[in-house]
C-alpha positions as CSV (number, residue, x, y, z in Angstrom):
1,X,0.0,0.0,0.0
2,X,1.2,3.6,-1.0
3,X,0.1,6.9,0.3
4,X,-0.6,9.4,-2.3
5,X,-0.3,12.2,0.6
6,X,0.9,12.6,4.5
7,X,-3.1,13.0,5.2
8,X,-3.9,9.9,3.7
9,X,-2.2,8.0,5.5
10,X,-2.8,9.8,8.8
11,X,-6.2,8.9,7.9
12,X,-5.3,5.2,7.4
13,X,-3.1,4.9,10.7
14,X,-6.2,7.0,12.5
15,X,-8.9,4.6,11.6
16,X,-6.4,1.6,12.5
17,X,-5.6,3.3,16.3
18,X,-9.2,3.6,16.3
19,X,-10.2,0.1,15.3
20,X,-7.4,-0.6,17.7
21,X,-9.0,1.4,20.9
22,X,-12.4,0.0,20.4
23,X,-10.9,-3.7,20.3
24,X,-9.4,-2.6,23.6
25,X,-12.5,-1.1,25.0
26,X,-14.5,-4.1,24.4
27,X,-11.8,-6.0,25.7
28,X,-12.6,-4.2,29.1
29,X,-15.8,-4.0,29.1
30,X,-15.4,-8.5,28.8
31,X,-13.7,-8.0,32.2
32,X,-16.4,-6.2,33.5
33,X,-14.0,-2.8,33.1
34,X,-16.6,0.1,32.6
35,X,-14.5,3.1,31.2
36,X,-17.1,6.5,31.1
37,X,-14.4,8.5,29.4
38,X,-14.0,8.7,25.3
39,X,-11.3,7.0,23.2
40,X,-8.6,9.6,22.3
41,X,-6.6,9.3,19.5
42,X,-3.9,12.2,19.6
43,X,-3.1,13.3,16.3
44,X,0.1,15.9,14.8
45,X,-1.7,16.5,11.7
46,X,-4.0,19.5,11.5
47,X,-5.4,18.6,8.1
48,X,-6.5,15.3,8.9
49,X,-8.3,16.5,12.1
50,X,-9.7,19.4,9.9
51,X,-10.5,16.8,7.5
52,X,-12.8,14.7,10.1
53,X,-14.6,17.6,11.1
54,X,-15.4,19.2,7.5
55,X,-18.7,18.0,6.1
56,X,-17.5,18.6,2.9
57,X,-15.7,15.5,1.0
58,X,-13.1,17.4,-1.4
59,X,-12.1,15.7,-4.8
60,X,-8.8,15.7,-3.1
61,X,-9.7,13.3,-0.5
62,X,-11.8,10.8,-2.2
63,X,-9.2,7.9,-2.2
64,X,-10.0,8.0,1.7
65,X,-13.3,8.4,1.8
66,X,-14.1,4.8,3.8
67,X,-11.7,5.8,6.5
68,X,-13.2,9.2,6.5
69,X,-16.9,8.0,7.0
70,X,-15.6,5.7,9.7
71,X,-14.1,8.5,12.0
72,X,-17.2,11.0,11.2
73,X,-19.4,8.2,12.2
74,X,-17.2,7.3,15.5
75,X,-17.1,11.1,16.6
76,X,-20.2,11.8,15.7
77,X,-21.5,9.4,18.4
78,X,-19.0,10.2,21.0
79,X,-16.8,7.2,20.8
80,X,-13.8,8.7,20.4
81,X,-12.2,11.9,19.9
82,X,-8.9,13.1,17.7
83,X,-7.1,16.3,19.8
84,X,-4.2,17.9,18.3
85,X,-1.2,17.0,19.8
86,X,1.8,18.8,18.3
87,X,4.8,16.5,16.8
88,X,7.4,18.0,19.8
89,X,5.1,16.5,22.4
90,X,4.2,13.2,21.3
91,X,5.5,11.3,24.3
92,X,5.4,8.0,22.5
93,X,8.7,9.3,20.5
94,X,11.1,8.4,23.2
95,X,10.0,4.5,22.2
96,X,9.8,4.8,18.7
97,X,12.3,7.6,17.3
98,X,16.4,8.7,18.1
99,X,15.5,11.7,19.5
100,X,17.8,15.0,20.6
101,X,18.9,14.6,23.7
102,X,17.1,17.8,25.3
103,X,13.5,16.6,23.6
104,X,14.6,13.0,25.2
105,X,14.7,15.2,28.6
106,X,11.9,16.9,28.5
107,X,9.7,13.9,27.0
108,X,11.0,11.3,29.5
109,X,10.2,13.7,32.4
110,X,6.7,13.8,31.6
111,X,6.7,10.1,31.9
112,X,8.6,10.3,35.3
113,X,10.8,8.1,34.3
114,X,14.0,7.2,36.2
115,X,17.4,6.0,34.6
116,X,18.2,2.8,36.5
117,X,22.0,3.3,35.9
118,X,22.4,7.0,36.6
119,X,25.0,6.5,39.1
120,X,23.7,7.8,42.9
């Protein structure tokens, strides 16, 4: 599979972390594990949030039209929702990505992590 554009396949990996999140949720919900609060599905791109919010379905977009449908329909009923999270403060980098050491820092405070062989 090739992505014509950086939306598109935000798009495609948004409807798969959604897919994903749901899966999860009804995991829970098998362990009698009620969560009250949505599904959130942070995302760096401003057009593709822009995207799942505008009614209107540009010629542009058509080749990701299912995937589009599928998020409208999943926010529209308050499963999930898709806040902007800028690229500098996606926490999940500091698995996924070499990152500068400061951004390292400042990312692996946030997750109060400690480095087991910082010496005492």
């Amino acid at each position: 599979m090739v992505a014509r554009n950086s939306v598109e396949e935000k798009f495609r990996v948004l409807a798969h972390g959604i897919c994903e999140g749901i899966w999860i949720r009804k995991i829970l919900e098998e362990l009698k594990i009620s969560l009250t609060t949505l599904i959130r599905i942070y995302c760096d791109n401003k057009a593709a949030i822009s995207i799942d919010h505008n009614p209107v379905l540009h010629d542009r977009t058509k080749h990701i039209e299912v995937d589009k449908h599928f998020i409208e329909e999943k926010i529209k009923a308050g499963t999930i929702c898709v806040p902007y999270l800028p690229t500098l403060e996606q926490i999940v980098d500091v698995l996924t990505k070499g990152l500068p050491k400061n951004q390292f820092d400042r990312l692996i405070d946030k997750l109060a992590m400690e480095d087991i062989f910082k010496p005492a």
